[in-house]
C-alpha positions in Angstrom: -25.4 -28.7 -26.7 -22.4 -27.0 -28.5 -21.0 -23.7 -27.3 -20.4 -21.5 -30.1 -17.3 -19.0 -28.9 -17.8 -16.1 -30.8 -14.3 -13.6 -31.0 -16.5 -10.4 -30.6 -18.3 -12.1 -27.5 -15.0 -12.8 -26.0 -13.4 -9.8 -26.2 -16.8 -8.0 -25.2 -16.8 -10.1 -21.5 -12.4 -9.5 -21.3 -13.4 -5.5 -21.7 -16.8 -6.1 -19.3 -14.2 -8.1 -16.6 -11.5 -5.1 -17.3 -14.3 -2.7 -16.2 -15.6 -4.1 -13.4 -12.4 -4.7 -12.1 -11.1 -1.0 -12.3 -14.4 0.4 -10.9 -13.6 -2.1 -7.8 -10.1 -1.1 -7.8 -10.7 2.4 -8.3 -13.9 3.0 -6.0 -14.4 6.4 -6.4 -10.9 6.9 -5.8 -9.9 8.0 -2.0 -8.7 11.4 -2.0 -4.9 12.3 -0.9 -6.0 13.2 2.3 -7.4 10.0 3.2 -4.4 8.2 1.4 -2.4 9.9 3.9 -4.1 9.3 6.8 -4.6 5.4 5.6 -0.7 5.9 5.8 -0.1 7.0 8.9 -2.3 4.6 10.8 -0.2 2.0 8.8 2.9 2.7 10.6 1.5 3.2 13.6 0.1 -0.3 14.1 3.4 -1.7 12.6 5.0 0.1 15.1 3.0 -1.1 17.9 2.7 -4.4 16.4 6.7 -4.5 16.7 6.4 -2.8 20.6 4.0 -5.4 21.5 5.2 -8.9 19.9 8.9 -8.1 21.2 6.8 -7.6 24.6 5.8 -11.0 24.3 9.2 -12.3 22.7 10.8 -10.9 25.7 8.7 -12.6 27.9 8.7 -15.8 26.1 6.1 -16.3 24.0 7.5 -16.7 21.1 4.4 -17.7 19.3 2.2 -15.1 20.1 5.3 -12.5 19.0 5.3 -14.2 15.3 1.6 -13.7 14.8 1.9 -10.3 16.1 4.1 -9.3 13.7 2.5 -11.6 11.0 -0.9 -9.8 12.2 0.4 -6.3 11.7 1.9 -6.8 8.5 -0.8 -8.3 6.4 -2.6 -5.0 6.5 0.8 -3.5 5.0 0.7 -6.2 2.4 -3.0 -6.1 1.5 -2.9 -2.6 0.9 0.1 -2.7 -0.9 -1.0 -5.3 -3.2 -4.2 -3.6 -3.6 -2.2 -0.1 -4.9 0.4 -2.7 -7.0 -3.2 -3.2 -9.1 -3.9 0.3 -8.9 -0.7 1.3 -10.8 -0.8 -1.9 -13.3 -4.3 -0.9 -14.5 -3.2 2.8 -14.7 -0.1 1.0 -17.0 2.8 2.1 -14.4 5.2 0.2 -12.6 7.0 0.8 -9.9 9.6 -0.6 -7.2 6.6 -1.3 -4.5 6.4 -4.5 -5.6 9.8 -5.7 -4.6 8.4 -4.7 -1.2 5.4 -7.0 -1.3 7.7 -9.3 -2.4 10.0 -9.2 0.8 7.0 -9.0 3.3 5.1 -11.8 1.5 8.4 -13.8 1.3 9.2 -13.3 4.7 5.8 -14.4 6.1 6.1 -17.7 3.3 9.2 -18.2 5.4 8.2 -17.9 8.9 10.2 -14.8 9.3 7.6 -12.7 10.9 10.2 -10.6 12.5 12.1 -9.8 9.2 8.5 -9.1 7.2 7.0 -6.3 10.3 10.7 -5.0 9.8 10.3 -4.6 6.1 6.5 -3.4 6.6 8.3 -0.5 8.7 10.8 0.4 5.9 7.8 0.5 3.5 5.4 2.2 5.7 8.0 5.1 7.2 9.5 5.6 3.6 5.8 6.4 2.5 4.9 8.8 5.1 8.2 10.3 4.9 7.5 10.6 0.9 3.9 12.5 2.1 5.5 14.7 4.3 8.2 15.4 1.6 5.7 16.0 -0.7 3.3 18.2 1.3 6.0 20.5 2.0 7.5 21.0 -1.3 3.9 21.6 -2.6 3.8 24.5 0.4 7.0 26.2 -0.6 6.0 26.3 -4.5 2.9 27.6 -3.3 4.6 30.5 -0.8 7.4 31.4 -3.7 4.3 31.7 -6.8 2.8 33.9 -3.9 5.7 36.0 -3.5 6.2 35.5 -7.2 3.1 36.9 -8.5 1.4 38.5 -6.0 -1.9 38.8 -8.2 -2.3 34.6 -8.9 -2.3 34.5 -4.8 
């Protein structure tokens, strides 16, 4: 039985896939808040990822200190790749992805200790960039106060 491959039908399925995959991407979109907290518990399991695989590198297991690291930075690079899509879909780029690159680079290599490093980089820059961001939105919020004290 011949399959006739109609343009229109085509294009129809590319734009049902595109959907589908932006609703899944997008998921009712987690607000800041959550974004930030997601964040934070980021770094904090990198960090004790680090704390506890050099534990165990210092006593000699050097095994179990490479898939510590490895194990708390494929969280960093799952979400990362996941927010890469995020911002391709929306049609922006931006410099995260030479960060997935490292940590995924890193781990293809074997250099566990190198990727949690990177993951750390990654993970303080963006809750540093959250706190940044936080507290300029405070100040502009203080000075339109003070500015116009009848917008309040």
């Amino acid at each position: 039985m011949p399959i006739s491959i109609d343009p229109c039908e085509q294009t129809g399925l590319i734009l049902k896939r595109r959907h589908w995959m932006r609703s899944w991407l997008n998921w009712n979109r987690v607000p800041a808040v959550d974004e930030r907290l997601i964040r934070r518990v980021l770094l904090l399991a990198v960090l004790l990822g680090l704390l506890v695989g050099g534990a165990a590198f210092g006593l000699g297991h050097d095994r179990l200190a490479d898939r510590l690291w490895i194990g708390a930075t494929v969280p960093v690079v799952v979400v990362l790749a996941i927010s890469i899509i995020r911002d391709l879909l929306a049609q922006r780029v931006g410099v995260d992805a030479i960060a997935l690159l490292a940590m995924a680079g890193a781990i293809a290599l074997d250099q566990s200790l190198a990727a949690i490093v990177i993951a750390i980089m990654y993970t303080g820059g963006t809750v540093l960039e959250d706190y940044a961001v936080a507290r300029a939105e405070r100040n502009l919020k203080s000075l339109r106060a003070r500015s116009y004290p009848w917008t309040g």
